[in-house]
SESE-480953 format. One record per residue (C-alpha): residue number from 1; residue in one letter; x, y negated, z. Coordinates in steps of 0.05 Angstrom, whole numbers. Layout:
REM SESE-480953
R / n / res / u / v / w
R / NUM / A / X / Y / Z
...
***
This chain:
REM SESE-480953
R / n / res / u / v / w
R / 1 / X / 927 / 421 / -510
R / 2 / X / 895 / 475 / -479
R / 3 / X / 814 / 496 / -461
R / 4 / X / 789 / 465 / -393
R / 5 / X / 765 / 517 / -346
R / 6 / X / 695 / 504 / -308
R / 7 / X / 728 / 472 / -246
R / 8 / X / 783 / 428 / -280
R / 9 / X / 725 / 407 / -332
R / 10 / X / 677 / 384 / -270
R / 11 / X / 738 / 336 / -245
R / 12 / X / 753 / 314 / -305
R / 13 / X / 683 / 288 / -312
R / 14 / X / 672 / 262 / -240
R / 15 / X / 746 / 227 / -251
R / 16 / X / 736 / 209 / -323
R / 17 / X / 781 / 215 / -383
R / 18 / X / 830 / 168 / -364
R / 19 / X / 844 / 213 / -300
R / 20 / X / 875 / 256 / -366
R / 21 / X / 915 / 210 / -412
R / 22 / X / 951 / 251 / -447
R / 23 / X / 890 / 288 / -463
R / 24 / X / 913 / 356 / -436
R / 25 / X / 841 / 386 / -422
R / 26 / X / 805 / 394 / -483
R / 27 / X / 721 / 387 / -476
R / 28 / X / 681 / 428 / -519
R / 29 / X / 619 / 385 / -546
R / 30 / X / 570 / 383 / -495
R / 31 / X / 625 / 362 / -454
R / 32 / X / 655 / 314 / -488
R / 33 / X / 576 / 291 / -501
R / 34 / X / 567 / 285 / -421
R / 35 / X / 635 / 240 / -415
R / 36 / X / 613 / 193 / -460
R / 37 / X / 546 / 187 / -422
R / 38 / X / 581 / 181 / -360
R / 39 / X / 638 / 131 / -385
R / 40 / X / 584 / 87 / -415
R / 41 / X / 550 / 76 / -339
R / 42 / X / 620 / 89 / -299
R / 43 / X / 694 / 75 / -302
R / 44 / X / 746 / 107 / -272
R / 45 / X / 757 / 75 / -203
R / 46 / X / 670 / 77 / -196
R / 47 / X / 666 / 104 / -267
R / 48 / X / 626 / 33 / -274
R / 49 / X / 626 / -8 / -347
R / 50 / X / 567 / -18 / -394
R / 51 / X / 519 / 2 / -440
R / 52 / X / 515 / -79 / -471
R / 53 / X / 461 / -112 / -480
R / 54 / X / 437 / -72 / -547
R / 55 / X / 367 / -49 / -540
R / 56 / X / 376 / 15 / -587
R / 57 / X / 446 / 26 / -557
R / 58 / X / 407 / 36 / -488
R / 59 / X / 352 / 81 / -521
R / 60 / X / 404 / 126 / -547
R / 61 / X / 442 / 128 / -482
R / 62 / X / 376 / 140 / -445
R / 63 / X / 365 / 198 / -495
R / 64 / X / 433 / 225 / -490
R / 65 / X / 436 / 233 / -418
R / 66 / X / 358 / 275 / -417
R / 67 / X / 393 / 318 / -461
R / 68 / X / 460 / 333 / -425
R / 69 / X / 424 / 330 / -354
R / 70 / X / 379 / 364 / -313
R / 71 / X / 309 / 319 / -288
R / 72 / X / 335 / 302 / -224
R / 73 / X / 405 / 275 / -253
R / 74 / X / 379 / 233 / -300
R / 75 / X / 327 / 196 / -240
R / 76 / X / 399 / 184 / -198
R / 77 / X / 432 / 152 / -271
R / 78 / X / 373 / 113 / -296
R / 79 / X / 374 / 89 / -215
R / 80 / X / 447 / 63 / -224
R / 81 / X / 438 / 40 / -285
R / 82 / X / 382 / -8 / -266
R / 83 / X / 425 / -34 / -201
R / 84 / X / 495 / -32 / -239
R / 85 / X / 474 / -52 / -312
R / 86 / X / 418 / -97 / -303
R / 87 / X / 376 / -46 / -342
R / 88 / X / 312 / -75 / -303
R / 89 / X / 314 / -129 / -359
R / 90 / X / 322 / -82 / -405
R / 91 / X / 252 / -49 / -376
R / 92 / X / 216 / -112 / -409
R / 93 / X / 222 / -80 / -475
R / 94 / X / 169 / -34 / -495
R / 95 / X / 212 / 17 / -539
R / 96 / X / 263 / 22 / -481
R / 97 / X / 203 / 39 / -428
R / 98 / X / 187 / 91 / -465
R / 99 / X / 255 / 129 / -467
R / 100 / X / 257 / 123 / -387
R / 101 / X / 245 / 182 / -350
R / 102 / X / 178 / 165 / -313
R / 103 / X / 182 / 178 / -231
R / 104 / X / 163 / 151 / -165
R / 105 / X / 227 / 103 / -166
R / 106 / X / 206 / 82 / -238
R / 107 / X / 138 / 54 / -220
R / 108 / X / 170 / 27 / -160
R / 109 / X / 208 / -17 / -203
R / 110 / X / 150 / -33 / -248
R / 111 / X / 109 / -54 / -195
R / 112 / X / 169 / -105 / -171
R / 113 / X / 164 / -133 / -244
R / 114 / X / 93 / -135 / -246
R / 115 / X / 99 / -214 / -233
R / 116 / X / 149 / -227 / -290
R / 117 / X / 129 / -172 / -341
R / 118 / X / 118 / -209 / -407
R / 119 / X / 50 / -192 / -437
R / 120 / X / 71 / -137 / -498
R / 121 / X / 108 / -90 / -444
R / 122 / X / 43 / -91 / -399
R / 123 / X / 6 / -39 / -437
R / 124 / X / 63 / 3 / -445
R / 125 / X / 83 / 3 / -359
R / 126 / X / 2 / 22 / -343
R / 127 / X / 19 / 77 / -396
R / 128 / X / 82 / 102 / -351
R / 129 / X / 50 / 81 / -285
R / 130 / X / -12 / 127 / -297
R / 131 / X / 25 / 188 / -329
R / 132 / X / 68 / 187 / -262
R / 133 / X / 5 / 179 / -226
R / 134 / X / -35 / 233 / -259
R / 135 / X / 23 / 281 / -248
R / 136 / X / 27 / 262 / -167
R / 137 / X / -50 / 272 / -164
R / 138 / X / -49 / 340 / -200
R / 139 / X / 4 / 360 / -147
R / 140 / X / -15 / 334 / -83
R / 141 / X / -93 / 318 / -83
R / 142 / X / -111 / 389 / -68
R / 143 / X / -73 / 404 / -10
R / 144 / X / -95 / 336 / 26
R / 145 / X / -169 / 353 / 2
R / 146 / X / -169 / 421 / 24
R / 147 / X / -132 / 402 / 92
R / 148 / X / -171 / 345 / 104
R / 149 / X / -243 / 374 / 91
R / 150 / X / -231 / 432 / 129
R / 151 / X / -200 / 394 / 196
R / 152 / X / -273 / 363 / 194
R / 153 / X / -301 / 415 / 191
R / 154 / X / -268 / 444 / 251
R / 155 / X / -264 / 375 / 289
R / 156 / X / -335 / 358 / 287
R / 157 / X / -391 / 420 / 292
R / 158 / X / -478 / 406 / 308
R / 159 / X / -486 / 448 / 362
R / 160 / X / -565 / 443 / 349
R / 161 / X / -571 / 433 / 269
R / 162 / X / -631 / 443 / 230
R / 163 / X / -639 / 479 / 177
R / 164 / X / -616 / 434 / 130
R / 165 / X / -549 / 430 / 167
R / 166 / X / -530 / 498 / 182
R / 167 / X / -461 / 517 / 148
R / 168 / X / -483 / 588 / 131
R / 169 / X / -408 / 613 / 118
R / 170 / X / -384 / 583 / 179
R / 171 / X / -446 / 614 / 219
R / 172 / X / -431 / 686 / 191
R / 173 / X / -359 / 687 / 204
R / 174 / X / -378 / 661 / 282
R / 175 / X / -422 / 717 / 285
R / 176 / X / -394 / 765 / 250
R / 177 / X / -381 / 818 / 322
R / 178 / X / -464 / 810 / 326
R / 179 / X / -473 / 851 / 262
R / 180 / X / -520 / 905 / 270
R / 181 / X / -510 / 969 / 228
R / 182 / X / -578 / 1001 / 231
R / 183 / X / -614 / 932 / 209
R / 184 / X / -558 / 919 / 169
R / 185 / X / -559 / 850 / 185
R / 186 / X / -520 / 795 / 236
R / 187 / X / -563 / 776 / 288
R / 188 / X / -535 / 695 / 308
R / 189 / X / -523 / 680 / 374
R / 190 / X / -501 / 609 / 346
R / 191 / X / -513 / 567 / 294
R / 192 / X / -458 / 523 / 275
R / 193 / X / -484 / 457 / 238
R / 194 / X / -437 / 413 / 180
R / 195 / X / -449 / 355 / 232
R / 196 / X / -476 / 290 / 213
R / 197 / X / -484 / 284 / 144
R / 198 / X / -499 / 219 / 101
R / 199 / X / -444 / 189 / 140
R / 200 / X / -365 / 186 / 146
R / 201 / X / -342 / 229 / 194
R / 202 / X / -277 / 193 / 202
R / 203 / X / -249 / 131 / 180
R / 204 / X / -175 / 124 / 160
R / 205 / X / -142 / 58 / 153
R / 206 / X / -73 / 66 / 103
R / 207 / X / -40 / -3 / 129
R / 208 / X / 21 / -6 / 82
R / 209 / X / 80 / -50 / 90
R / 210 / X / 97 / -70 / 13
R / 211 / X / 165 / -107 / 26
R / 212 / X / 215 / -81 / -31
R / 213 / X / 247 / -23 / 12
R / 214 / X / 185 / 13 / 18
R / 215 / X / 170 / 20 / -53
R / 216 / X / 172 / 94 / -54
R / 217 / X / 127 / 97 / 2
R / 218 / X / 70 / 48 / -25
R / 219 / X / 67 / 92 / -92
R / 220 / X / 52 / 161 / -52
R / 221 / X / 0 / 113 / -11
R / 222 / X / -33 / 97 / -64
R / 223 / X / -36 / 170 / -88
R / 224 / X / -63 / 193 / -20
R / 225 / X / -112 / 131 / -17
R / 226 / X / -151 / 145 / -72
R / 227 / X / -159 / 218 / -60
R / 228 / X / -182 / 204 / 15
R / 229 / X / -229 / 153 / -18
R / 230 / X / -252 / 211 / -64
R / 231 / X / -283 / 255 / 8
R / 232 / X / -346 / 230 / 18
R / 233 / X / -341 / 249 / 105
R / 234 / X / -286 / 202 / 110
R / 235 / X / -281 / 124 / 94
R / 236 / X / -217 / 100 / 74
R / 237 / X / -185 / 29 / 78
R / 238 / X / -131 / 12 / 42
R / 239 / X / -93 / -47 / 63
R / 240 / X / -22 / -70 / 43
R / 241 / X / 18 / -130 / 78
R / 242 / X / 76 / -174 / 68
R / 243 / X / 77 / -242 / 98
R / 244 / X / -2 / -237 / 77
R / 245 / X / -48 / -190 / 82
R / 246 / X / -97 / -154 / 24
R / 247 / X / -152 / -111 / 26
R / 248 / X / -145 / -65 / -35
R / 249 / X / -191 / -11 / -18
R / 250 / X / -241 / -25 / -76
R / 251 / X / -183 / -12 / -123
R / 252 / X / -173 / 67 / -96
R / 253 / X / -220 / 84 / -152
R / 254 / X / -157 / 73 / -197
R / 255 / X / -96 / 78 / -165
R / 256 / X / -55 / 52 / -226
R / 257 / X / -104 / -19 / -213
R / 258 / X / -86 / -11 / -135
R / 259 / X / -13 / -7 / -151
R / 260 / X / -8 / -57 / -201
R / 261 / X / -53 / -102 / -143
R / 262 / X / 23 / -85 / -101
R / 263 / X / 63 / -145 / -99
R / 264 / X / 137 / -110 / -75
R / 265 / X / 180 / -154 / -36
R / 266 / X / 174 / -211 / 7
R / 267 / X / 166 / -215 / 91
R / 268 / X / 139 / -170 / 136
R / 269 / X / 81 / -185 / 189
R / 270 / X / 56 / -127 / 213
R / 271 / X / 20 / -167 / 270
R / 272 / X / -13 / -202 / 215
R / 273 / X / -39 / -134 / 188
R / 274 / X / -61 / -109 / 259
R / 275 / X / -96 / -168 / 271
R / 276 / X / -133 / -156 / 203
R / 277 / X / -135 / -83 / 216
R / 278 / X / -184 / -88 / 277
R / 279 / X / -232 / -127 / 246
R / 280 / X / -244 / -69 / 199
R / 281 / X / -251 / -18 / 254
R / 282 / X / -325 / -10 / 276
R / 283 / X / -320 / 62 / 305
R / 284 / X / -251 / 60 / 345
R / 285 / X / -251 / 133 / 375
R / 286 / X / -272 / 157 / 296
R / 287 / X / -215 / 116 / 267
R / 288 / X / -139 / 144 / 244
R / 289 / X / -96 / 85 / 237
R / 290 / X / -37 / 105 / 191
R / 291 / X / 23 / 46 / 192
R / 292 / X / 69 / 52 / 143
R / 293 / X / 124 / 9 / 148
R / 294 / X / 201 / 7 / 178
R / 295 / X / 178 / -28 / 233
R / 296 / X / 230 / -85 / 225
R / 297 / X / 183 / -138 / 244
R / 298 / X / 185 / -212 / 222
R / 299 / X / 125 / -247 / 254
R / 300 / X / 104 / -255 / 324
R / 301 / X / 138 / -178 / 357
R / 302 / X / 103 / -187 / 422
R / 303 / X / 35 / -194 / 396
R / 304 / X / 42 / -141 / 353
R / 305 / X / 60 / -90 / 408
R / 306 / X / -5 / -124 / 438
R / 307 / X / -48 / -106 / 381
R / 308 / X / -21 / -38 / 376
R / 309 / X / -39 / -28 / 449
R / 310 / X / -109 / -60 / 448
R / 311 / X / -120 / -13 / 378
R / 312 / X / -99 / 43 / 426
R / 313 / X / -146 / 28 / 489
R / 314 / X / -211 / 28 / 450
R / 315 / X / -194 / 94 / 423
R / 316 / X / -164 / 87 / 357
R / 317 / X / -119 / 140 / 335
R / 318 / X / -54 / 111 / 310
R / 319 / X / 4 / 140 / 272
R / 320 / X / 76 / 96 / 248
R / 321 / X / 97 / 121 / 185
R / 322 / X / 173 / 95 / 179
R / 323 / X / 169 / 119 / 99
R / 324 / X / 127 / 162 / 67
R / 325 / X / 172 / 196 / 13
R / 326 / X / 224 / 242 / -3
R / 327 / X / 281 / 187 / 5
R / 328 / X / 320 / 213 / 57
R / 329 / X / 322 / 191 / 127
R / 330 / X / 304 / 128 / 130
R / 331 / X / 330 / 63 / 162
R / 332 / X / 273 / 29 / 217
R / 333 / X / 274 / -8 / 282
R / 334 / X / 289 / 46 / 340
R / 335 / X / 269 / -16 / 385
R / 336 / X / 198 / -29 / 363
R / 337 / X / 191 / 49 / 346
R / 338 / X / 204 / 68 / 419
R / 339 / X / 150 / 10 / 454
R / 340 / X / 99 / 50 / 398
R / 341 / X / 121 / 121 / 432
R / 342 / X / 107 / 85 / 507
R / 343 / X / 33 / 80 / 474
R / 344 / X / 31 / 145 / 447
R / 345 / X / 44 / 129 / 379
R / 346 / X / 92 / 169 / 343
R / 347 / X / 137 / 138 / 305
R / 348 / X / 176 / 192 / 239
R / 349 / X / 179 / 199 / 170
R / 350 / X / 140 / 240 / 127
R / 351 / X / 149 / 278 / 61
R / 352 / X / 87 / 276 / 22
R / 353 / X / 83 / 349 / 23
R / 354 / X / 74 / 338 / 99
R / 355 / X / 21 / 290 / 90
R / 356 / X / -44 / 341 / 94
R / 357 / X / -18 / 378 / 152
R / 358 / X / -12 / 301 / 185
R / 359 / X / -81 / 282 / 177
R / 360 / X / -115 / 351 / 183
R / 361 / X / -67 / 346 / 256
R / 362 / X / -93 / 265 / 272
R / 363 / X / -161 / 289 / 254
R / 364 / X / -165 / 346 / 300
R / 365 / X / -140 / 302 / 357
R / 366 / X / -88 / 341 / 366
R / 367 / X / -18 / 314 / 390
R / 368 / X / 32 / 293 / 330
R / 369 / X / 105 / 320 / 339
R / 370 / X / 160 / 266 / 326
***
């Protein structure tokens, strides 16, 4: 028997150990630690089998493969353990939530249980929910703040403020080629105002499509919801749709409450939501409409296309999200996605670390690239 080099080890584990009967490659622990990872999810034709139905036996294994793996391995094995192994049962059990590697995909999957979750794993899921959440807000809420406050500030100026309203920083850096050395001062030829304060500025509408293959998508929503609803110049909605349609926007306080409000799964009717959409529009040509959904449509298609252009004619800025997430490309009606671009709505994905540059773009009126 003689020592596996680095390329013959790698095939041996992506083949498994019956790919070498006679045992000819020798692992060294860690090695022989990852096969038995690997042979406990996979065989050797899909390297598929089973952990059983042991509770502590799938603690361990969870444990093991943290420790053999980097982060983003052990999301792709925990994700085909759940669809190969059942292991969403397994989720029901407190101890074994715990030993899951929390991520998007993880609360995704919580949030399709929500409905059958018995009442001792409950605690434990708003415990994984929010530590995922905490960890999104930490990363993305200052970039969407930052881009979001200062597209406002740019997008909507008081020619005429009073005193009270002049943005002194903006004002100096307007007038900064009217400094005058032997004063030693800037004389203004312009005062530039923080516009109409004690009111939105904006209002942005989040109209999110929660059927089961936008999971991903609904959980960086949420996110983004509740630090929108955190700028006082803008007033956000936050509405999510299946075959129904509910208005979760008091719930952006607490985005674990919002997403735990998600019920993943079910039809989709996004002329249902349109319809509901306009009725919460009172300043059209101050409103950013942000669909998120795949566009594969399962009510009344023509009358959505017909809200969608009505939304456009009063003046309502509106942008098709096909996923918001870092999924890949994803798969959405080219059909329905090309009648939105003949209204001048862009239809594309978006990564969440794309998301500020969006809405500081829609804000700004400025034309969205596809």
């Amino acid at each position: 028997m003689k020592p596996a080099t680095d390329n013959a080890t790698r095939w041996k584990l992506v083949l498994g150990s019956e790919a070498d009967a006679q045992n000819q490659l020798a692992f060294d622990a860690d090695y022989k630690g990852m096969d038995e990872v690997l042979t406990s999810l996979y065989d050797q034709s899909e390297r598929k089998a089973g952990l059983g139905g042991s509770a502590p036996r799938v603690s361990r294994w969870l444990g093991d493969i943290r420790t053999y793996f980097p982060s983003e391995v052990v999301a792709v094995m925990q994700r085909d353990a759940m669809d190969r192994l059942g292991l969403h049962q397994l989720l029901m059990e407190p101890e074994i939530l715990r030993t899951v590697q929390a991520d998007v995909h993880l609360v995704g999957t919580l949030m399709s249980l929500s409905r059958v979750m018995p009442q001792k794993v409950k605690h434990t899921a708003r415990e994984v929910v929010g530590k995922v959440v905490k960890e999104l807000e930490q990363k993305l809420s200052n970039p969407l703040r930052q881009a979001v406050q200062g597209a406002l500030s740019r997008a909507v100026r008081n020619p005429r403020p009073l005193y009270r309203e002049i943005d002194w920083a903006a004002t100096i850096r307007f007038n900064l080629k009217h400094y005058q050395p032997e004063q030693r001062t800037i004389i203004p030829e312009r005062l530039v105002g923080f516009g109409r304060r004690g009111q939105a500025l904006k209002e942005i509408v989040l109209c999110v499509d929660q059927s089961g293959s936008m999971a991903s998508s609904v959980v960086y929503a949420g996110v983004f919801g509740a630090v929108l609803a955190s700028i006082k110049a803008v007033k956000t909605h936050m509405v999510v749709f299946d075959t129904s349609v509910v208005n979760l926007s008091e719930d952006l306080q607490d985005p674990v409450d919002l997403l735990f409000g998600v019920q993943l799964g079910g039809g989709t009717d996004i002329n249902l939501a349109l319809g509901y959409c306009q009725q919460l529009i009172t300043r059209p040509t101050d409103t950013i409409l942000v669909l998120i959904s795949d566009l594969y449509e399962g009510g009344n298609e023509r009358e959505m296309i017909k809200k969608a252009a009505a939304l456009r004619a009063a003046g309502v800025t509106v942008v098709s999200l096909l996923a918001l997430a870092d999924d890949g490309a994803p798969s959405f009606d080219r059909r329905v996605a090309e009648q939105f671009a003949a209204l001048d709505i862009p239809s594309f994905a978006c990564t969440p670390g794309q998301f500020p540059a969006l809405m500081a773009a829609a804000i700004q009126g400025q034309k969205l690239q596809v």
